[in-house]
Structures are given as C-alpha cells and as structure tokens.
C-alpha positions, 0 to 999 in steps of 0.5 A: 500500500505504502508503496502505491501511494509513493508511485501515485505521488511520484506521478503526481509530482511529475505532472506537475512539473511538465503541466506547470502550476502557472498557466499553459508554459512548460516549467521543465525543458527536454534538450536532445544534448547529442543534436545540440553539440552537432548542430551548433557552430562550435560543435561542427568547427570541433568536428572539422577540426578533429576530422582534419586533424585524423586524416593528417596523422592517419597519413603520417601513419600509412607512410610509415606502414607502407616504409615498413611493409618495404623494408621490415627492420626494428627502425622502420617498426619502431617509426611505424609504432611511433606513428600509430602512438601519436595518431592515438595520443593526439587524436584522443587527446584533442577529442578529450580537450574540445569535448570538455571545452564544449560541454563547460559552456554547454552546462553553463548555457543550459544553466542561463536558459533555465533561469532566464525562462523561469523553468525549475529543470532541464532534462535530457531527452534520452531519461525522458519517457514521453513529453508535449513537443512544447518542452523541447528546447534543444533548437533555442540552446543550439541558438544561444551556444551560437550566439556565445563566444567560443574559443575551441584554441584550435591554432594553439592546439595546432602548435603544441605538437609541433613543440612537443617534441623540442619540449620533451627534448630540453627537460633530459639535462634537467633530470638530472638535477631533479634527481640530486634534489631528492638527496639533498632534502633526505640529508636533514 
C-alpha cells in the first residue's frame, strides 16, 4: 500500500512539473544534448577540426606502414609504432580537450536558459519517457551556444605538437638535477 501511494505521488509530482502550476508554459525543458553539440557552430568547427586533424596523422601513419611493409627492420617498426602512438595520443587527446571545452559552456548555457525562462529543470531527452513537443528546447540552446563566444584554441592546439617534441627534448639535462634534489632534502 505504502508503496502505491509513493508511485501515485511520484506521478503526481511529475505532472506537475511538465503541466506547470502557472498557466499553459512548460516549467521543465527536454534538450536532445547529442543534436545540440552537432548542430551548433562550435560543435561542427570541433568536428572539422578533429576530422582534419585524423586524416593528417592517419597519413603520417600509412607512410610509415607502407616504409615498413618495404623494408621490415626494428627502425622502420619502431617509426611505424611511433606513428600509430601519436595518431592515438593526439587524436584522443584533442577529442578529450574540445569535448570538455564544449560541454563547460554547454552546462553553463543550459544553466542561463533555465533561469532566464523561469523553468525549475532541464532534462535530457534520452531519461525522458514521453513529453508535449512544447518542452523541447534543444533548437533555442543550439541558438544561444551560437550566439556565445567560443574559443575551441584550435591554432594553439595546432602548435603544441609541433613543440612537443623540442619540449620533451630540453627537460633530459634537467633530470638530472631533479634527481640530486631528492638527496639533498633526505640529508636533514
């Protein structure tokens, strides 16, 4: 019995909140977050980007397969492992970086909305099991995500894999010093 008249108050509760206690406006608002990522302009940059990106590596990757297929030795296998390293680490690691980068103003747009048209949830269209088309608000997130300035640093992160290997490069004299370092604080 208890447990019943949980059920009917959940149900109540929930429509409430998608009827509203205020007039015919929606108080919760359904947003489909893969379409808003694929339709707005950052997410189509992020996605170019990262496709260019792929096809620049997964080149790099293939000469290196063709030089090994050629000539099979440790130097051409270790440079063709190299490359599918690179491929994976930069291409990861850039899908990692622009996906938080976007979600961050993803969450703080989605926020701005809710409070700025008076609704008390925003949820995500897959948790959701029916809804009135009315609370859909994906198309008016994917207009504000627009309308904000979004800095995915492409350029920026063009450039660090080019410097990576100078950086990687000047810290190995350095080492050594770091590891007198540790002696000289256990001398105390």
């Amino acid at each position: 019995m208890t447990k019943s008249l949980s059920a009917l108050g959940v149900l109540v509760l929930t429509a409430f909140l998608f009827t509203g206690c205020v007039g015919d406006k929606p108080q919760v608002g359904v947003v489909d977050a893969a379409a808003v990522f694929k339709q707005c302009k950052a997410g189509q940059q992020a996605m170019t980007y990262l496709q260019e990106r792929a096809k620049a590596l997964q080149e790099k990757v293939q000469e290196a397969q063709k030089a090994a297929e050629g000539n099979q030795n440790e130097q051409t296998m270790q440079a063709f492992q190299k490359a599918v390293t690179e491929y994976q680490a930069t291409l990861g690691g850039e899908q990692q970086r622009l996906v938080t980068l976007l979600n961050d103003k993803y969450t703080a747009v989605l926020e701005k909305y809710r409070k700025d048209n008076g609704l008390v949830a925003v949820l995500s269209k897959e948790a959701v099991m029916a809804y009135d088309p009315a609370a859909d608000i994906t198309n008016k997130v994917v207009e504000a995500l627009d309308k904000e300035n979004i800095d995915l640093q492409l350029n920026k992160a063009e450039a660090a894999p080019a410097e990576a290997p100078k950086a990687e490069a000047a810290p190995a004299p350095a080492e050594a010093p770091k590891a007198d370092a540790p002696k000289e604080e256990k001398k105390p």
